[in-house]
C-alpha positions as CSV (number, residue, x, y, z in Angstrom):
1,X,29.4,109.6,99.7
2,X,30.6,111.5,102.8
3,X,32.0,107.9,104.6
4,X,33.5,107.1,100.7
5,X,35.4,110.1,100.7
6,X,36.6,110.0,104.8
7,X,38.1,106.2,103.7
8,X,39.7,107.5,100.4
9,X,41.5,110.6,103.0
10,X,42.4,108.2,105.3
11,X,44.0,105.9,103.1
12,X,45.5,108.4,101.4
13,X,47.1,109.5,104.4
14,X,48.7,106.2,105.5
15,X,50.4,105.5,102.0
16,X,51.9,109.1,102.3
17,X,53.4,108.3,106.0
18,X,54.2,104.9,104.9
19,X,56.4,106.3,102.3
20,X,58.2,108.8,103.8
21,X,59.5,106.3,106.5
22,X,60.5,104.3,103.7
23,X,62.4,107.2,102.0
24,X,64.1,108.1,105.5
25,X,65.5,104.9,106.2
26,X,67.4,104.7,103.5
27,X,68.5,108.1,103.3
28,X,71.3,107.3,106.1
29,X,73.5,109.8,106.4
30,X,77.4,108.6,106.6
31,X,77.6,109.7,110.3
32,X,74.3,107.4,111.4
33,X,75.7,104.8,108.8
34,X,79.0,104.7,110.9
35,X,77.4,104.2,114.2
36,X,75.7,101.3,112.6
37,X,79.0,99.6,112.3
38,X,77.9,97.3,115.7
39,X,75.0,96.2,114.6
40,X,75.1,93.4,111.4
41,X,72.0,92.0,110.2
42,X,70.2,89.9,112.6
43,X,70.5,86.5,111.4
44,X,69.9,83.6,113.6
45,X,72.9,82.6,115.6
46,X,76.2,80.9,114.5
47,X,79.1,78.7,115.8
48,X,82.4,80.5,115.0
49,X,83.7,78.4,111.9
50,X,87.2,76.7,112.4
51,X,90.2,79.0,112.7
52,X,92.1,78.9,109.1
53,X,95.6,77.3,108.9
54,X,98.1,77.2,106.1
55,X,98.7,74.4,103.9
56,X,102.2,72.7,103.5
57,X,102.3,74.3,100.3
58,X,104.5,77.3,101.4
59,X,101.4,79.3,102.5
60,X,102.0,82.1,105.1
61,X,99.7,83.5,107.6
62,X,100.0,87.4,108.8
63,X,97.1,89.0,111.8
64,X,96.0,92.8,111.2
65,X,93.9,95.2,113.2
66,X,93.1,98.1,111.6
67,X,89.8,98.8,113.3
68,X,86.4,97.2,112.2
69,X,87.3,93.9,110.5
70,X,84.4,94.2,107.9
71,X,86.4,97.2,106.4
72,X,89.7,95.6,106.8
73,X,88.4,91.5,105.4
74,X,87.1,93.8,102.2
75,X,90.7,95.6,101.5
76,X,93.0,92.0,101.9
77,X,90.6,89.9,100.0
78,X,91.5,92.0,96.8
79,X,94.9,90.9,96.5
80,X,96.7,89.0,94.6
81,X,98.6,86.3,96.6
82,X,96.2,86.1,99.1
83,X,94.3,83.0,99.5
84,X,91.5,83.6,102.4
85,X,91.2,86.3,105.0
86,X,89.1,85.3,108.2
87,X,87.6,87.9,110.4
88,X,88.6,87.1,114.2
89,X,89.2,87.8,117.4
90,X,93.1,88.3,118.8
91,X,95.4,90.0,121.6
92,X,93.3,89.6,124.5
93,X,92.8,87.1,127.3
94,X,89.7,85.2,127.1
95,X,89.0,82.0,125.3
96,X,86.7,81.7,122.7
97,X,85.2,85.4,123.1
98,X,81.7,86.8,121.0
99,X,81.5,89.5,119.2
100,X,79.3,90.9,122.7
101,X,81.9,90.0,124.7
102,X,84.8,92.0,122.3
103,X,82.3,95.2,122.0
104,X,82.3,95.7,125.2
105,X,86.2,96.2,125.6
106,X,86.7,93.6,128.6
107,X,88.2,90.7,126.7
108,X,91.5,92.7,125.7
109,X,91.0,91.2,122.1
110,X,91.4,93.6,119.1
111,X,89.4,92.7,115.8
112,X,91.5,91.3,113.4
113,X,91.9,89.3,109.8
114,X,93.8,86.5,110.0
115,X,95.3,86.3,106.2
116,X,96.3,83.3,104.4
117,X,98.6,84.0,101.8
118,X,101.4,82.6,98.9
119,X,105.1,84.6,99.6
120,X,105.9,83.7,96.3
121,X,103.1,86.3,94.8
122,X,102.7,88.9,97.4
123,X,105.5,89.3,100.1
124,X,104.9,90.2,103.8
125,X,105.9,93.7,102.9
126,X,103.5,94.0,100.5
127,X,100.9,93.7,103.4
128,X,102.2,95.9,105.7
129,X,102.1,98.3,103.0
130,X,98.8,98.0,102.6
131,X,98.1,97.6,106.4
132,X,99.6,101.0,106.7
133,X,97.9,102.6,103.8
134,X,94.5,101.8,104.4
135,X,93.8,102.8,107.9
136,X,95.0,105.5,110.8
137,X,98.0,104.2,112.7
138,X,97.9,107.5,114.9
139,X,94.7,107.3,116.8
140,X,94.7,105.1,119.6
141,X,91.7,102.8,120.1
142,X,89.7,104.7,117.5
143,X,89.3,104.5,114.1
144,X,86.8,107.2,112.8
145,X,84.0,106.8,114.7
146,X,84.3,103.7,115.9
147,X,85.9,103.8,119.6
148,X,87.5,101.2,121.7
149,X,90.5,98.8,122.3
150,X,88.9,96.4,119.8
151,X,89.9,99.1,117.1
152,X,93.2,99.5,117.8
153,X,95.7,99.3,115.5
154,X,98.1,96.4,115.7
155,X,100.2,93.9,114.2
156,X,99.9,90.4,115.5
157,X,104.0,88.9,114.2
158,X,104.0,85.2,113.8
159,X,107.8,85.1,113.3
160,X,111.3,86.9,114.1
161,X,111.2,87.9,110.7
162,X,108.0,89.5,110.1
163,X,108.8,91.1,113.6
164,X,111.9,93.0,112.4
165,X,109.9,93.5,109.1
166,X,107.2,95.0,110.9
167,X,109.3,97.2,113.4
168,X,111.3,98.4,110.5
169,X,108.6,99.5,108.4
170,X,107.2,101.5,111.5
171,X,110.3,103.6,112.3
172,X,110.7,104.5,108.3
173,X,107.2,106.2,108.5
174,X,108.0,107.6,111.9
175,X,111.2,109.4,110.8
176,X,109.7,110.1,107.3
177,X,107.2,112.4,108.7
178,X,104.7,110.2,106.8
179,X,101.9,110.6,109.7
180,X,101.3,114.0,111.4
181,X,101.4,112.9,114.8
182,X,103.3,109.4,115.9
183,X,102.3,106.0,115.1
184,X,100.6,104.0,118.0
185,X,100.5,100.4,116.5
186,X,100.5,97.5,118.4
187,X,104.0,94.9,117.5
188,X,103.1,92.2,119.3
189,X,103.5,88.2,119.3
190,X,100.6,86.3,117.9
191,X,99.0,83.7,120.3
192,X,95.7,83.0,119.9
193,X,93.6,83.8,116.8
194,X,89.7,83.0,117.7
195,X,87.2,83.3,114.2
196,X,84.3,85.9,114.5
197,X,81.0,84.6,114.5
198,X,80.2,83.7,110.8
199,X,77.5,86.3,109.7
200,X,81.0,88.4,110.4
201,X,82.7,86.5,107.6
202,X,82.8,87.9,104.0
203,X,80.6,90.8,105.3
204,X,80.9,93.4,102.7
205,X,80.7,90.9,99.6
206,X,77.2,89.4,101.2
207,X,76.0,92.8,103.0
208,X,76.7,95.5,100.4
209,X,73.3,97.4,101.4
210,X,74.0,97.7,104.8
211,X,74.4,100.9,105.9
212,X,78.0,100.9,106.9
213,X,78.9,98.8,103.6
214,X,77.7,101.5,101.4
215,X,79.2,104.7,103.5
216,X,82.1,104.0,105.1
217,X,83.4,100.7,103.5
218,X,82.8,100.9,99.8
219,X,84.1,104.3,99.6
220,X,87.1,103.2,101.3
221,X,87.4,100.2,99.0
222,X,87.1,102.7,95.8
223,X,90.4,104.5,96.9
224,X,92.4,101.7,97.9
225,X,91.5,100.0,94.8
226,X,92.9,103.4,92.7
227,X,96.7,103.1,94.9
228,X,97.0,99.2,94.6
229,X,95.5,98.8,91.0
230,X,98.8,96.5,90.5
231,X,98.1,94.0,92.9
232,X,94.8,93.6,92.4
233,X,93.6,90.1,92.0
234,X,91.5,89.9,88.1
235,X,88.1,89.2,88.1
């Protein structure tokens, strides 16, 4: 009876402690979901798929950083007008870089979305709009708590056009007084646009438990949703 009772304690005691592990890790708090951001699911891995180019059928393309790419894919894949958004690697010097080699800030590279899109729908303003909406232009290399050149903010141009477009837009916020402190984004030409790994691709719509998903990305997805209700595409 005495041994009966000993086992019934002890198992007892295991199914308690099992359960409050359970319970704690997924009680993540936003601040330990955000330092989570570098560290997607571990999935075996996978080549880079092909860089996305535009159709002859009067497609455009147009290359944002606003920070982590998962956040920035999830925003431009909601609009109307917009016919793929690839998470990517662009600005820096080396060829064909990993995600590794972009973390640790010696490529140069910035994360970026390389979006695909119809001018006839949604026009190039439109995006910058939304680019400057949905992310701080005033911090350099940082975008919440995610830290490093990779983050910066920037604006790959692929044209003359969307370079005066671009340039433009940026000295109306400045004077405006639309930003408390001044805008630090990145004009540059577009070169080279390498495609993140693909467990990086479509990460919010196929990761929406992960941590980061759920704290920092949906909320972020819930506002911007609320401003741009107009050009959302319909479900």
């Amino acid at each position: 009876m005495q041994k009966t009772l000993i086992a019934f304690i002890l198992l007892a005691a295991f199914v308690f402690g099992a359960l409050f592990l359970y319970r704690g890790s997924n009680n993540m708090t936003p601040s330990t979901a955000s330092n989570s951001a570098k560290s997607p699911p571990s999935k075996t891995p996978e080549s880079a798929p092909p860089a996305v180019s535009p159709d002859t059928q009067g497609l455009a393309t147009a290359t944002f950083g606003t920070g982590c790419f998962w956040c920035t894919e999830a925003i431009f894949q909601q609009l109307k007008g917009v016919q793929s958004v690839t998470s990517g690697y662009s600005g820096g010097k080396v060829k064909n870089p990993t995600y590794k080699q972009v973390c640790s800030g010696d490529t140069g590279h910035a994360e970026v979305v390389q979006v695909v899109y119809d001018p006839k729908v949604i026009s190039f303003v439109d995006l910058l709009e939304v680019f400057w909406k949905t992310h701080d232009p005033t911090t350099p290399n940082r975008q919440g708590n995610d830290e490093g050149t990779q983050y910066r903010s920037a604006i790959f141009f692929h044209d003359a056009e969307q370079k005066k477009l671009a340039e433009e837009y940026k000295q109306k916020l400045d004077k405006s007084g639309a930003f408390n402190r001044p805008i630090v984004t990145e004009i540059t030409a577009y070169g080279e646009f390498y495609p993140a790994e693909k467990h990086h691709q479509n990460f919010f719509n196929e990761n929406s438990e992960h941590g980061y998903c759920q704290y920092v990305i949906q909320p972020k997805l819930d506002k911007f949703k609320k401003v741009f209700k107009d050009k959302l595409k319909k479900n």
